[in-house]
KENU-699400 format. One record per residue (C-alpha): residue number from 1; z negated, y negated, x negated; residue in one letter; chain. Coordinates in steps of 0.5 Angstrom, whole numbers, padded with zeros to 4 digits. Each point is the difference from the previous one (the first is absolute). Layout:
BEGIN
REC   num       w       v       u   residuo   cadena
REC   NUM       Z       Y       X         A        A
...
END
This chain:
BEGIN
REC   num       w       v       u   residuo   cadena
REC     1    0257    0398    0408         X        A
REC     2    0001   -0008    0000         X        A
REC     3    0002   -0003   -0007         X        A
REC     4   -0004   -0005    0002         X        A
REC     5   -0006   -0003   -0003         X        A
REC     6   -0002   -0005    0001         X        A
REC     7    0001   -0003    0008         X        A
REC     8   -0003   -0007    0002         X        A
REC     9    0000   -0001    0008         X        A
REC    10   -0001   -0007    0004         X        A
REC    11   -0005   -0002   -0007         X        A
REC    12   -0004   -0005    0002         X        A
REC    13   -0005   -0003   -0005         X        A
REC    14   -0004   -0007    0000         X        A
REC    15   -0005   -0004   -0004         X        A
REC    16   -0005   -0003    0005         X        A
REC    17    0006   -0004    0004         X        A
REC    18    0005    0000   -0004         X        A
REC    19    0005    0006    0000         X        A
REC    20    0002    0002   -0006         X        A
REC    21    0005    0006    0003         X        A
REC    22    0004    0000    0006         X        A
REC    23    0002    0007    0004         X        A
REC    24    0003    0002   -0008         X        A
REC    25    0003    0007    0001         X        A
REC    26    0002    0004   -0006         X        A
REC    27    0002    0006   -0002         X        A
REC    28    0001    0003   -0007         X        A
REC    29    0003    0007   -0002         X        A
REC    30   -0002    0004   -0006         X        A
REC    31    0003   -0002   -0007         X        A
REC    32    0002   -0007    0003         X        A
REC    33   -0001   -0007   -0003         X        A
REC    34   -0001   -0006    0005         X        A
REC    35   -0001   -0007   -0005         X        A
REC    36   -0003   -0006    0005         X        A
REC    37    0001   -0007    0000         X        A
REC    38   -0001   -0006    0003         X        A
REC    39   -0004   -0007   -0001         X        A
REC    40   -0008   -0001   -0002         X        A
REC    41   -0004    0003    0007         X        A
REC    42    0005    0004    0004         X        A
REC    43   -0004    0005    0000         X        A
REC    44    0003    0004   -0006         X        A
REC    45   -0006    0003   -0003         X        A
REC    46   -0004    0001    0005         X        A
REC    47    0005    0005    0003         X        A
REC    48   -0001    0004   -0006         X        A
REC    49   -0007   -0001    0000         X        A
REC    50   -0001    0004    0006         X        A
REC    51    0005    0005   -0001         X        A
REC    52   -0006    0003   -0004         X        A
REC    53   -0006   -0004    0004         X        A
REC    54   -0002   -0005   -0005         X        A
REC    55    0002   -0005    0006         X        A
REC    56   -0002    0003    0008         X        A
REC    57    0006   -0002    0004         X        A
REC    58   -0003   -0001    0007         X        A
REC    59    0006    0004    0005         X        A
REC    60    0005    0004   -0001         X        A
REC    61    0000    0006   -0004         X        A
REC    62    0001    0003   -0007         X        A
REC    63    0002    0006   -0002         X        A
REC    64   -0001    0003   -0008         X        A
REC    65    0004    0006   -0001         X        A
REC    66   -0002    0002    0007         X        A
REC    67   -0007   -0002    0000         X        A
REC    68   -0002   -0006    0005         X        A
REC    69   -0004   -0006   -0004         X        A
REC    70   -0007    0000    0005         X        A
REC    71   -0007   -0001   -0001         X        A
REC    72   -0001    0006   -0002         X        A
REC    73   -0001   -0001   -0008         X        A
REC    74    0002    0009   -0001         X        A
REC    75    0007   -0003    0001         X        A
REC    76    0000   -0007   -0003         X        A
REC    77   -0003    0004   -0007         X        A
REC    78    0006    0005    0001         X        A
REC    79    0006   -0006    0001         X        A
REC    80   -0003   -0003   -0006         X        A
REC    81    0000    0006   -0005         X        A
REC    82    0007    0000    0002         X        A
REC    83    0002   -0007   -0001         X        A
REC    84    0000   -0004   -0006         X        A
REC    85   -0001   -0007    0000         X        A
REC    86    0002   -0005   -0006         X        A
REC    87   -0003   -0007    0001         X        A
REC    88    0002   -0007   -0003         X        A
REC    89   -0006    0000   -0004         X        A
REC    90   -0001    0006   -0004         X        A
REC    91   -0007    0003    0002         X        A
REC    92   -0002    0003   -0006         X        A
REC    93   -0006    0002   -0002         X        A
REC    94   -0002   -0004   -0006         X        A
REC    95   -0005    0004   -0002         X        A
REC    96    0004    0006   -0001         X        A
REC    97    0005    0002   -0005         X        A
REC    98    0009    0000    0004         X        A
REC    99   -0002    0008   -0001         X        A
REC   100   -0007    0000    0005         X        A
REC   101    0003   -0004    0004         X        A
REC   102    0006    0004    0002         X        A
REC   103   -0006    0007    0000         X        A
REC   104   -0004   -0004    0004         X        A
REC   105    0003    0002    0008         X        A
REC   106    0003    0008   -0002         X        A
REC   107   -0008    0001   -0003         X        A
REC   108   -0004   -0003    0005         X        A
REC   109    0005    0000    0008         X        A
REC   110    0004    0006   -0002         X        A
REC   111   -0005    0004   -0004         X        A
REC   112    0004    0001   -0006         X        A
REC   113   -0002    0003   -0007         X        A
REC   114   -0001   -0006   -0005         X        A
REC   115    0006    0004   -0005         X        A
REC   116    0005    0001    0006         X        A
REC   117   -0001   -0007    0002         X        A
REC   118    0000   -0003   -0007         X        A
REC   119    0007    0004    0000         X        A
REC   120    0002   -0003    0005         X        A
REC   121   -0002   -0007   -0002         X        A
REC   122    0004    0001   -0006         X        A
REC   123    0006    0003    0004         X        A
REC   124    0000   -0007    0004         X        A
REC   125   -0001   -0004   -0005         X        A
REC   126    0005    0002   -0004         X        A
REC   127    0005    0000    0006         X        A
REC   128   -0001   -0008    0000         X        A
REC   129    0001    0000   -0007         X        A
REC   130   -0007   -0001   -0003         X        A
REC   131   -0004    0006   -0001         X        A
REC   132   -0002   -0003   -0008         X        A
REC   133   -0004   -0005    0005         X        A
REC   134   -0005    0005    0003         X        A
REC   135   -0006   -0001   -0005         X        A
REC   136    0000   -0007    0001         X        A
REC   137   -0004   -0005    0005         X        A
REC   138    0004   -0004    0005         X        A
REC   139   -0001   -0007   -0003         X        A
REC   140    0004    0002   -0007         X        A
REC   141    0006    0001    0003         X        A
REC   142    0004   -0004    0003         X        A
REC   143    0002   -0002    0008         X        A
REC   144    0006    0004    0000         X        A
REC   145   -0003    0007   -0003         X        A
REC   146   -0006   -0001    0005         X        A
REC   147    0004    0000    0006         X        A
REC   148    0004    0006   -0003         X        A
REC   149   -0007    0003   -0001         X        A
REC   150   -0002   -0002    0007         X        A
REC   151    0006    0004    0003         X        A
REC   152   -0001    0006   -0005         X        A
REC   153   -0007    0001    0003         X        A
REC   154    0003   -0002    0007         X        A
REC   155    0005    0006   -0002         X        A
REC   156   -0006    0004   -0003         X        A
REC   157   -0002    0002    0007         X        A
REC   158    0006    0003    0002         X        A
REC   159    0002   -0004    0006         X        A
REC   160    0006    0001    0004         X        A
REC   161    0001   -0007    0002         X        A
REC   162    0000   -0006   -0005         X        A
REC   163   -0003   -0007    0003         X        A
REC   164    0002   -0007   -0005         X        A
REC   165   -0003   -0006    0002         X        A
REC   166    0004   -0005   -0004         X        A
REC   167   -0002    0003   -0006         X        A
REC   168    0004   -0004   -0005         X        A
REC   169   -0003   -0007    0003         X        A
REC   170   -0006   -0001   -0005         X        A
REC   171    0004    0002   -0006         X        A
REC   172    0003   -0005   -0005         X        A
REC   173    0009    0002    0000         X        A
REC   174    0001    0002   -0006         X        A
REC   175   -0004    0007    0003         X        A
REC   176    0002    0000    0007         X        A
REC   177    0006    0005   -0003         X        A
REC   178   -0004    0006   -0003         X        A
REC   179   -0004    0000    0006         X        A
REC   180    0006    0000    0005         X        A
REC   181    0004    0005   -0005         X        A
REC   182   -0007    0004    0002         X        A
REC   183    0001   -0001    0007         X        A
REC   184    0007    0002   -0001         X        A
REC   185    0000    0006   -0004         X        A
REC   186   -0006    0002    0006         X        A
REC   187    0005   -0001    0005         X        A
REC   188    0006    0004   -0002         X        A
REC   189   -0006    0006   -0001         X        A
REC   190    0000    0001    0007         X        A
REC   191   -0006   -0004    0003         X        A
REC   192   -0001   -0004    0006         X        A
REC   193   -0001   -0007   -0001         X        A
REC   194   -0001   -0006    0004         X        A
REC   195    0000   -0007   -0005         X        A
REC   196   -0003   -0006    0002         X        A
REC   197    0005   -0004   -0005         X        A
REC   198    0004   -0007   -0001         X        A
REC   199    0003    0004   -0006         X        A
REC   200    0008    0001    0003         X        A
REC   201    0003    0002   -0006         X        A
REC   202   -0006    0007    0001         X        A
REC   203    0002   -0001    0008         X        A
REC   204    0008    0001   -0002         X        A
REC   205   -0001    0006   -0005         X        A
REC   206   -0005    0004    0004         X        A
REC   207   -0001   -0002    0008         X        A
REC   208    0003    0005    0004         X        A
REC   209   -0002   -0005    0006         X        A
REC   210   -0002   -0007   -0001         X        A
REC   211   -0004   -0004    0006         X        A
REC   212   -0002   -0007    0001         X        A
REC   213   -0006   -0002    0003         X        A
REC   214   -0002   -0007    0003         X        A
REC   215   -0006   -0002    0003         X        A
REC   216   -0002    0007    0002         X        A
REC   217    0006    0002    0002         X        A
REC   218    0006    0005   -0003         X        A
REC   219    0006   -0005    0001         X        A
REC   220    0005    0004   -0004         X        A
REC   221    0000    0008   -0002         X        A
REC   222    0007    0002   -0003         X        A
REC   223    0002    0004   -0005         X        A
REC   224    0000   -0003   -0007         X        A
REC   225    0007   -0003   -0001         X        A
REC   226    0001   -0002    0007         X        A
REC   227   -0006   -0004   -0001         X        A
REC   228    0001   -0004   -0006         X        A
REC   229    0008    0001    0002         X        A
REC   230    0000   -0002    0007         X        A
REC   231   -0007   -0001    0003         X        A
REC   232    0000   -0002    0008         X        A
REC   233   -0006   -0004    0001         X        A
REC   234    0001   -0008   -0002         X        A
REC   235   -0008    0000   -0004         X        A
REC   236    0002    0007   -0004         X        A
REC   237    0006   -0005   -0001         X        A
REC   238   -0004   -0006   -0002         X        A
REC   239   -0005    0004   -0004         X        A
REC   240    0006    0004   -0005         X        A
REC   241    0003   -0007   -0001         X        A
REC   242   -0006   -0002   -0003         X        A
REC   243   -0002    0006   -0004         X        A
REC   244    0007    0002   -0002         X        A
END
């Protein structure tokens, strides 16, 4: 058995005429942690964004704990029941309570008895620190526990690989610690993540792997340190001095 997980071959992705991925390939084993930078419109959320088919990559080819992303909707249904995906903006229902949001998905996707599902919910939020939060509707917390809440409903599916795009963009900074501490704390439980982030801190701490990405092409792939210690590419070099 491959450790492999996820492999992305020649990935090619357009929006009209303009390419937004460009022969990307990529592999990730189980249990490892990639962080992907690079400036505003490389492509970045986009290769995320079709690992679980929220964006359609046009050629090549992506597979998902051995399933192929097609047309066909079976398998597209089974890769996102085994993907969660957080976003920048939380995406919270904000109708329902932090509690019916996480139930959600587990009851109505996997068929899940409402008292386990309400179990798990709880276990979740309290893996992110906020389980006194769970009766409460998104609009009373602040920008930093609705992010947490957004990951633990992500979690609450019980998916093998965790996705981020940017997820500490749309928050003010004095709450960007306790949403990464949750994201640390996930890392070092063992889950497979991909993080689309400028947080080089998080990169650093928790990134087996970081990847740089310009105009649509992966320029750079090294292991963590030598990234930030000694990165080959002249644009990875241009983009950590002005970050760093």
């Amino acid at each position: 058995m491959s450790d492999k997980i996820i492999e992305m071959k020649n990935v090619n992705k357009w929006f009209g005429d303009f390419q937004v991925l460009k022969d990307v390939n990529l592999d990730v084993n189980q249990k490892q942690k990639i962080v992907v930078c690079g400036p505003s419109g490389s492509g970045k959320s986009t290769l995320i964004r079709c690992i679980n088919r929220l964006e359609e990559h046009q050629k090549g080819s992506i597979i998902v704990d051995g399933n192929e992303l097609t047309e066909d909707t079976k398998n597209i249904e089974k890769i996102r029941a085994e993907v969660g995906m957080v976003f920048q903006q939380f995406n919270l229902f904000p109708h329902l309570s932090i509690l019916d949001n996480c139930t959600l998905a587990p009851i109505w996707v996997k068929k899940m008895p409402k008292k386990q599902a309400e179990e798990l919910a709880m276990n979740e939020l309290k893996k992110v620190q906020i389980v006194d939060q769970a009766k409460k509707f998104p609009g009373q917390l602040s920008g930093g526990q609705q992010q947490r809440s957004a990951i633990a409903r992500a979690l609450c599916m019980e998916p093998k690989i965790m996705l981020f795009d940017e997820p500490t963009s749309a928050l003010d900074p004095e709450m960007i610690k306790e949403v990464l501490d949750a994201m640390v704390s996930l890392a070092k439980g063992g889950m497979t993540m991909i993080v689309v982030t400028h947080e080089m801190g998080f990169a650093k701490e928790v990134a087996d792997e970081v990847i740089f990405m310009d105009e649509g092409m992966i320029v750079e792939k090294q292991p963590t340190k030598q990234f930030f210690a000694n990165p080959k590419n002249d644009r990875t070099k241009l983009f950590l001095s002005q970050i760093l």
